[in-house]
C-alpha positions as CSV (number, residue, x, y, z in Angstrom):
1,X,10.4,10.7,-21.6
2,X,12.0,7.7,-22.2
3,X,11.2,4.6,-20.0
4,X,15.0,4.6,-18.4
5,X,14.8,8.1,-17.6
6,X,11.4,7.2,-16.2
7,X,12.7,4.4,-13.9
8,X,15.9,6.8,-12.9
9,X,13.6,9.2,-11.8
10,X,11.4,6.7,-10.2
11,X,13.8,5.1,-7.9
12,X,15.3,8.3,-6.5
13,X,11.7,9.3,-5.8
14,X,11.9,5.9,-4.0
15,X,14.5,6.5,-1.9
16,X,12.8,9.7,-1.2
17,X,9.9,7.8,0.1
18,X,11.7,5.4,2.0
19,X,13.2,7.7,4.3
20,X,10.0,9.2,4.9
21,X,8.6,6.1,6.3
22,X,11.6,5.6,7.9
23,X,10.9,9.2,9.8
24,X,6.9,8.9,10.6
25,X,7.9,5.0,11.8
26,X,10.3,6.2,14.5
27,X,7.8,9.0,16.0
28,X,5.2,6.7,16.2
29,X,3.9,5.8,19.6
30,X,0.5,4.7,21.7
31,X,-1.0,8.6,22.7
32,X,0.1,10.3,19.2
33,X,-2.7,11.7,17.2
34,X,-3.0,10.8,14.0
35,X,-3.0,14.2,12.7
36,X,0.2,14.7,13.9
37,X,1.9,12.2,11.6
38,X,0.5,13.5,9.3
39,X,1.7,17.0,9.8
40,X,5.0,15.5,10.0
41,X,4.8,13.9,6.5
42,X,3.6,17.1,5.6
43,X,6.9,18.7,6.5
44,X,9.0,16.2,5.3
45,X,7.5,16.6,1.9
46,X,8.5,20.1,1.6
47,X,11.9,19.2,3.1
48,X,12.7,16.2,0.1
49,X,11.3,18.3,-2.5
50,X,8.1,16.1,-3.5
51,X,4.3,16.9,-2.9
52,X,1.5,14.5,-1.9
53,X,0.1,12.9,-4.4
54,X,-3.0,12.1,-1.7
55,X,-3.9,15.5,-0.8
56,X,-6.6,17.6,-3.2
57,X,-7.0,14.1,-4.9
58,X,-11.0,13.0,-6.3
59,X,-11.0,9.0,-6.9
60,X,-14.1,8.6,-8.7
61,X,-16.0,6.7,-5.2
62,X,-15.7,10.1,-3.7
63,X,-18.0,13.2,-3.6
64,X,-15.1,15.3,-2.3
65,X,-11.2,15.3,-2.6
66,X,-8.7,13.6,-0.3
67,X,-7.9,16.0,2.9
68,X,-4.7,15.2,4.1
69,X,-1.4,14.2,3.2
70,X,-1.3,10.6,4.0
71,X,-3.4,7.7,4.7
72,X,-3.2,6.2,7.9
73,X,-5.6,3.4,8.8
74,X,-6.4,1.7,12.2
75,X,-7.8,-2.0,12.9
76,X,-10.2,-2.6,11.4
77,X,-10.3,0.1,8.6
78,X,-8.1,-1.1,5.5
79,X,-7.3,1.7,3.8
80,X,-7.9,5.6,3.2
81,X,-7.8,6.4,7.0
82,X,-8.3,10.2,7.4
83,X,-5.6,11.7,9.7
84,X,-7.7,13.2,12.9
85,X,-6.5,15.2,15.8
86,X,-9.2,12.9,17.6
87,X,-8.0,9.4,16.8
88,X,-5.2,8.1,18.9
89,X,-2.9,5.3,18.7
90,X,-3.1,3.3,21.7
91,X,-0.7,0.0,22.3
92,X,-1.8,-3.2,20.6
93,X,-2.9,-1.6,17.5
94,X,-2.2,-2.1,14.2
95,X,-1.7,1.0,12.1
96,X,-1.8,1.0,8.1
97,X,0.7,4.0,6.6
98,X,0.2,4.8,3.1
99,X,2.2,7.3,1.0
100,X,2.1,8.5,-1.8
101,X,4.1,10.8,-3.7
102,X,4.8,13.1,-6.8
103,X,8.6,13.4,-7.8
104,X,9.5,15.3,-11.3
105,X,6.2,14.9,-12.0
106,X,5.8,11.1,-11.4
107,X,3.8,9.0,-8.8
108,X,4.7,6.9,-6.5
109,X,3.0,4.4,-4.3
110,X,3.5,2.8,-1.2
111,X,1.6,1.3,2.1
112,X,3.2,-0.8,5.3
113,X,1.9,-2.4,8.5
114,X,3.4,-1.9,12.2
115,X,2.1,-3.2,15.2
116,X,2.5,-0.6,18.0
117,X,4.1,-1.7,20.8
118,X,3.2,-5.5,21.8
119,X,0.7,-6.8,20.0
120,X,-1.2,-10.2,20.1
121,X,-0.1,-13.1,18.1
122,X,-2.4,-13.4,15.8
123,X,-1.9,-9.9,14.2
124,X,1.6,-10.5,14.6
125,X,0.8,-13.4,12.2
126,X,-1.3,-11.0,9.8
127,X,1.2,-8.5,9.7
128,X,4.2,-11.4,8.8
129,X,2.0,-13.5,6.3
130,X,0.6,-10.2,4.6
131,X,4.7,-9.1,4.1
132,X,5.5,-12.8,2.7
133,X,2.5,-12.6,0.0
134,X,3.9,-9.5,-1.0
135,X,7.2,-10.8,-1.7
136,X,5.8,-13.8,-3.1
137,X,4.0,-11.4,-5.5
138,X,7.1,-9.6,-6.6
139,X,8.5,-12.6,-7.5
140,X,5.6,-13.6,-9.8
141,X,5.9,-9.8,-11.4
142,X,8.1,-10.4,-14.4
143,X,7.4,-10.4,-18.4
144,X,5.4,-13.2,-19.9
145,X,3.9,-13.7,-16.2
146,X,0.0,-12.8,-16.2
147,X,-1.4,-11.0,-13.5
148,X,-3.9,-13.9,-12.2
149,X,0.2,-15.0,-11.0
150,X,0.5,-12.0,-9.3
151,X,-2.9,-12.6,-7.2
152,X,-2.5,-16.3,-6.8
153,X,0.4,-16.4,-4.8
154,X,-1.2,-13.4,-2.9
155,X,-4.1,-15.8,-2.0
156,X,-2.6,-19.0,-1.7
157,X,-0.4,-17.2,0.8
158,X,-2.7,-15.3,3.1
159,X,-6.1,-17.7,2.8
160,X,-4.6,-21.6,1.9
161,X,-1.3,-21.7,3.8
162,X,-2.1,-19.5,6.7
163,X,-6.3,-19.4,6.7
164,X,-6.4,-15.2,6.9
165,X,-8.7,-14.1,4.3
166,X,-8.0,-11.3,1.4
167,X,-9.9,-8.7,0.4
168,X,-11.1,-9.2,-3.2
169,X,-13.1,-5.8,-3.8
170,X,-9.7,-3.2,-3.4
171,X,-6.8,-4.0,-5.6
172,X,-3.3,-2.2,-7.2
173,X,-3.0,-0.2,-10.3
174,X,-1.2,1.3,-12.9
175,X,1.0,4.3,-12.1
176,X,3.7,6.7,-13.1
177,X,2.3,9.8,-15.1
178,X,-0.8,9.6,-12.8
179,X,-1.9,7.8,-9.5
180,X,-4.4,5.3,-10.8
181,X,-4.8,4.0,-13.8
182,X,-7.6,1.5,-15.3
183,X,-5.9,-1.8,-14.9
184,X,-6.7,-3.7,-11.7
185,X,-4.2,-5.8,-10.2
186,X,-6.2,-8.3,-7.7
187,X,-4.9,-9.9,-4.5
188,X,-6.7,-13.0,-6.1
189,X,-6.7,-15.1,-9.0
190,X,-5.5,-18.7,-10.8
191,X,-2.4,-19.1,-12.3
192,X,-1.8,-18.0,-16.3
193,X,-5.0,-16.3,-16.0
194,X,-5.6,-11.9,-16.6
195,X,-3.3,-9.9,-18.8
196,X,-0.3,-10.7,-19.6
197,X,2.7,-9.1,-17.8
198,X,4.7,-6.7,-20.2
199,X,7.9,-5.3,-20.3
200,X,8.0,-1.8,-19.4
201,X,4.5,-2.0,-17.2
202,X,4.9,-0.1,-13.7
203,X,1.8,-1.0,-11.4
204,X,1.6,-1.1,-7.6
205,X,1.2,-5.0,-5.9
206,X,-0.8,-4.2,-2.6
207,X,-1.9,-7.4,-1.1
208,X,-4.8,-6.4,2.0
209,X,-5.7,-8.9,4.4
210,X,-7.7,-9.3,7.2
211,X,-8.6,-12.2,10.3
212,X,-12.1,-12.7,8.8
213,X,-13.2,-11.2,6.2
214,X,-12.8,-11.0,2.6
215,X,-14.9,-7.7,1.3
216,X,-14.5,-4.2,2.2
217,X,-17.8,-1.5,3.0
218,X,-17.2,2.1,2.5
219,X,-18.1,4.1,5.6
220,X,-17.3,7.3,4.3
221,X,-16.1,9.2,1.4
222,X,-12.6,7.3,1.5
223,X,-12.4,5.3,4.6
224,X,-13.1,1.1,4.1
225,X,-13.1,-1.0,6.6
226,X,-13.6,-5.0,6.9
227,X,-17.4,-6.1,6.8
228,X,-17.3,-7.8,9.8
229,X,-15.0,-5.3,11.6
230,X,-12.0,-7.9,12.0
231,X,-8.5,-6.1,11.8
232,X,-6.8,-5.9,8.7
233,X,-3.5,-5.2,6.7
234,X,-2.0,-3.4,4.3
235,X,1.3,-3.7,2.5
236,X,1.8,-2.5,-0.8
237,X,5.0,-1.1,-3.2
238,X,5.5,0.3,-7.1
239,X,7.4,-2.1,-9.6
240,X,8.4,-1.7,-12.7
241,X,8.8,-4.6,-15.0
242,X,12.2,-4.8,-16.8
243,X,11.7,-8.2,-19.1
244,X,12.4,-11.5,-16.8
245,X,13.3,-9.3,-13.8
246,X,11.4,-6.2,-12.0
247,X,12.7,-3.2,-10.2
248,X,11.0,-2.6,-6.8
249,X,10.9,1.3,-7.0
250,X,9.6,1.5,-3.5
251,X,12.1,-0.3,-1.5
252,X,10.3,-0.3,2.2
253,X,9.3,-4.3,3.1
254,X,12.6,-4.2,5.7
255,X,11.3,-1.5,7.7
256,X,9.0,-3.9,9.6
């Protein structure tokens, strides 16, 4: 397949994916289960014609493979939250949705943060500065960039300008034929440093944040939460670099 059809293919998958945020978003509400968002991504998927590229999947830190459809993650746990019929949303939390997808056969990748209902200023705050890193990122995304760009305005964003802290040990990846490849791409870094940035690279930019801490700790087979239990954020989109420009294939940063 060429890389054109590729990117076609990848931005109506990314479309897809942005109306089925849009959907989970508006049902959302403090007393919902989580399991019940997920059942509704779950019917969505079969609705749009794309399967989860989550569910039945092994990342090689598990002993088992993933059991739902989606990820959603509460507080303090960053990523990998497992759906439950027993964890409800109550108002002032902060809820991580993750989603990913398979489309003609390709991946997609994608994660926001909402606040439900009011929510104190400082994650307010999180939520914002985590968005603006993101779009600082996107920026830095382009050929003849390295990927030590890509993480330095991620962490001069969140930990110098606004004194959050990043996560260093969970990063973005490679994707398109598969969901993760081998190369990292870190929410941390100095300028010019990493691999260079090439034409015709598609990788996800996730920058994860939290209040105080800067490492994650695995609590279970996929959930991760901060090491000092502090809440934490989550935004993260697929790009696709295009030579001095990039094409965000998962367009979802205005939904919050």
């Amino acid at each position: 397949m060429s890389f054109e059809k590729k990117i076609e293919i990848m931005i109506k998958g990314g479309e897809i994916l942005r109306d089925i945020f849009s959907e989970l978003i508006s049902m959302i509400k403090p007393g919902i289960d989580t399991l019940s968002i997920d059942k509704k991504a779950e019917k969505l998927f079969e609705i749009l014609g794309v399967r989860s590229a989550f569910k039945n999947y092994q990342p090689d830190f598990a002993s088992t493979v993933y059991p739902a459809n989606i990820c959603l993650s509460l507080n303090e746990t960053i990523v990998h939250g497992i759906p439950s019929d027993q964890k409800f949303i109550k108002e002032g939390d902060i809820l991580k949705i993750d989603i990913g997808i398979i489309y003609k056969n390709l991946f997609l990748d994608s994660a926001l943060t909402i606040g439900i209902g009011e929510i104190d200023g400082i994650y307010k705050k999180l939520i914002e500065t985590t968005k603006q890193s993101l779009r600082r990122a996107i920026e830095a995304a382009k050929e003849n960039n390295y990927f030590g760009d890509i993480g330095y305005q991620i962490q001069k964003t969140i930990e110098e300008e606004n004194n959050f802290k990043v996560i260093k040990n969970l990063c973005g990846h490679d994707i398109g034929e598969y969901l993760h490849g081998n190369l990292q791409v870190l929410n941390f870094g100095r300028p010019k440093s990493g691999k260079k940035i090439k034409k015709g690279d598609i990788f996800t930019v996730e920058p994860m944040a939290s209040i105080s801490s800067n490492y994650a700790i695995q609590v279970n087979d996929f959930e991760f939460v901060t090491d000092d239990n502090s809440w934490s954020t989550h935004f993260e989109v697929t790009l696709a670099v295009i030579g001095n420009e990039n094409i965000v294939l998962t367009n979802i940063l205005d939904l919050v």
